[in-house]
N, C-alpha and C positions, 0 to 999 in steps of 0.2 A: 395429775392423777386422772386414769380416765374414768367415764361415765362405769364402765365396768368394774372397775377397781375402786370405785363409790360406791357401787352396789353392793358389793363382796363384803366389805368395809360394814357398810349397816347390818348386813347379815349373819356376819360372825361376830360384830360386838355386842347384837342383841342377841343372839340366838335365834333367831327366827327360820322354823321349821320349813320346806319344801313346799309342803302341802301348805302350808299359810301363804310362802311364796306365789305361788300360782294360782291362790287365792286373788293376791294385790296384783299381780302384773296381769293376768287370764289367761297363759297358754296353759297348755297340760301340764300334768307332772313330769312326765320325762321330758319334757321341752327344760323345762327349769332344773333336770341334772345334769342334761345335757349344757345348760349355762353355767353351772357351778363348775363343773369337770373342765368347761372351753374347749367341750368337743366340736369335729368339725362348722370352725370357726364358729361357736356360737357364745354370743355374746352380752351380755344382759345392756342393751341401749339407753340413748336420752328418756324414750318416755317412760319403760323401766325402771330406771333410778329415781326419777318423777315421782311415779307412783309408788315407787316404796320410800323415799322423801315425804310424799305426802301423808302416804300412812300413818310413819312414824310419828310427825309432827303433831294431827289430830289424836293419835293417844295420848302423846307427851300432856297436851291439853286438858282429855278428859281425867289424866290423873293428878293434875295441878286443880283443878276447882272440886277435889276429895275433902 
């Protein structure tokens, strides 16, 4: 699986909005439709996946000590 099809993977099985997307990784909005769509060749990368890995993990946390 790639780094992109990780990405994808955390974002459809949480649902996580666009605009929150380009929150976690920093490009603009349309940078991050343009990564969802995989238009000209764009690709959600290593630090990407990273960063939204890492997101995920530190909520997971903050809703485990609730």
């Amino acid at each position: 699986m790639t780094n992109h099809e990780k990405s994808i993977f955390i974002i459809s099985e949480l649902g996580i909005a666009p605009k929150k997307i380009a929150e976690i990784i920093k490009p603009g909005l349309s940078a991050v439709y343009s990564k969802l769509k995989g238009e000209n060749r764009n690709a959600f990368t290593v630090e990407d996946f990273t960063l939204l890995k890492e997101y995920v993990l530190k909520k997971a946390q903050e809703i485990d000590k609730l």
